[in-house]
C-alpha positions in Angstrom: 82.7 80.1 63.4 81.1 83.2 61.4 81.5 84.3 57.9 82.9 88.0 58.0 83.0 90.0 54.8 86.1 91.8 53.9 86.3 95.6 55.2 84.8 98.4 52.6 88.4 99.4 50.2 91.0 101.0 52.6 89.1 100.7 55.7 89.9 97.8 58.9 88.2 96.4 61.3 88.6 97.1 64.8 89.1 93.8 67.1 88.8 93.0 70.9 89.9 91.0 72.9 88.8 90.0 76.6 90.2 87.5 79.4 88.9 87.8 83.5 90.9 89.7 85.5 92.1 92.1 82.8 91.2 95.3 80.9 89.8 94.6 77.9 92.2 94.8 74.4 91.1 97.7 71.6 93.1 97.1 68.2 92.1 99.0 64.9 94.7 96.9 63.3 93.7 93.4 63.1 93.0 91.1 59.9 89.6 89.5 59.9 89.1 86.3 58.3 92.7 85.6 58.0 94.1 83.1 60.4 97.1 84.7 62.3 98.6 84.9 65.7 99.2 88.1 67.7 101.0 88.8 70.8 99.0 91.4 72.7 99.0 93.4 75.5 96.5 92.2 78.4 96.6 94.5 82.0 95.0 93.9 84.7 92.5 95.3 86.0 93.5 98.6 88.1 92.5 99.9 91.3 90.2 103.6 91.1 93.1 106.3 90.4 95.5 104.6 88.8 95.9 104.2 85.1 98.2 102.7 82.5 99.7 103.7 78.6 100.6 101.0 76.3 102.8 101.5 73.2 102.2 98.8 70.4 103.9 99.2 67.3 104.2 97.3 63.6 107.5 95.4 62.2 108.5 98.6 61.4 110.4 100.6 63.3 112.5 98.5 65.3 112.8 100.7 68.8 110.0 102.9 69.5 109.6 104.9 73.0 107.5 106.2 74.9 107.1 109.0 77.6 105.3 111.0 79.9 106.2 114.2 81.6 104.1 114.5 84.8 103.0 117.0 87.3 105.0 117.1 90.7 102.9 117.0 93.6 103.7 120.3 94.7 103.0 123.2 91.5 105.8 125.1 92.5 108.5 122.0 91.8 109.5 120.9 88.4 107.6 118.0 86.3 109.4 114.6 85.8 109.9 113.3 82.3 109.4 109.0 83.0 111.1 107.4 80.1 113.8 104.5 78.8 116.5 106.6 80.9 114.7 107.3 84.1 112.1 104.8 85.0 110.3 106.7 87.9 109.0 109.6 89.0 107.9 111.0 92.0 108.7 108.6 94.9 107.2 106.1 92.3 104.0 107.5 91.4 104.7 107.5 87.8 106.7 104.0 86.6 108.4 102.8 83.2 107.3 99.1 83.6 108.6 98.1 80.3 111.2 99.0 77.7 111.0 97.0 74.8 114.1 97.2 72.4 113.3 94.4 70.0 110.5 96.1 68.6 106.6 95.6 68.4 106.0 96.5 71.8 104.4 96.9 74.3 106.3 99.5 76.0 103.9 100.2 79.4 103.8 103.4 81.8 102.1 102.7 84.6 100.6 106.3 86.9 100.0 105.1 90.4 98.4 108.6 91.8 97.7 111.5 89.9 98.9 115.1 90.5 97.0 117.7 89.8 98.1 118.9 86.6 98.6 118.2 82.4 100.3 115.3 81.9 101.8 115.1 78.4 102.4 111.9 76.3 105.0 111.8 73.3 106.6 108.8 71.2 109.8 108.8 69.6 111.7 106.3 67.3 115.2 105.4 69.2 118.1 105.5 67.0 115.4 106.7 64.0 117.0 108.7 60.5 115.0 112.3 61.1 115.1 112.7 57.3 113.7 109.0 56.7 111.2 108.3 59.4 109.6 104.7 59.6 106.9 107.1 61.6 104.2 106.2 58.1 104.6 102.6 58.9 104.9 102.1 62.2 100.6 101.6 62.9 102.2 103.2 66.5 99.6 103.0 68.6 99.2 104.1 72.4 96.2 103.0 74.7 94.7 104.4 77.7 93.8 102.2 80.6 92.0 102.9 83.5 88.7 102.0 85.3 85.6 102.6 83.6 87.8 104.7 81.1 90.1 104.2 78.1 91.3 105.2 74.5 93.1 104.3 71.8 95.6 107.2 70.4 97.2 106.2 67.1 100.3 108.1 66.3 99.7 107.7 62.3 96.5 106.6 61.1 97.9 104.2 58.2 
């Protein structure tokens, strides 16, 4: 056990968490020296080319989605929009692997073989009140997994 001091006024720490045979964890929202117990996202670990997004999320909102338009293989065909409604994309390169309704997260989109191309990430709150967003409480927070490469995006930094 070691004694941590409390983050500086308004600032977090960030946390990590590890296990063999999976990518490691990355979480700016994590409460030091307060004894809690979170349900996190663990991958495994993926094979050169492939990659993964994960969408965590706070109490608040109760449905968030993600999704990602992607590149067809061939420039001159449209891109494919993976999301809640349409799980794949081209012949399953690009895969909604989970949809989580009850809120919290994770919500995972997994990219199997990249196409040349932008691919383009955005989050939206299902069912949300435009004029009454829970967007400034939602700590909505997407990560970037791949080998020897990753990120953490957050959507609001609260």
């Amino acid at each position: 056990s070691i004694a941590v001091p409390p983050p500086p006024e308004g600032r977090r720490y960030a946390c990590v968490a590890t296990m063999a045979g999976m990518m490691a964890f990355y979480t700016k929202f994590c409460d030091v020296g307060l004894e809690k117990r979170y349900e996190i996202a663990m991958n495994p670990v993926m094979k050169p080319g492939e990659a993964r997004l994960v969408l965590t999320w706070a109490k608040k909102p109760k449905d968030l989605d993600i999704y990602v338009l992607a590149p067809h293989s061939s420039p001159t065909e449209a891109p494919c929009e993976v999301n809640w409604r349409q799980k794949e994309c081209h012949s399953s390169t690009v895969r909604l692997d989970r949809d989580d309704t009850n809120g919290h997260g994770p919500e995972t989109i997994s990219i199997f073989n990249f196409n040349p191309g932008n691919y383009i990430v955005r989050i939206d709150e299902y069912g949300g009140n435009p004029t009454r967003p829970s967007w400034p409480v939602s700590e909505a927070t997407v990560a970037y997994y791949a080998p020897h490469i990753g990120g953490l995006f957050n959507f609001i930094d609260s």
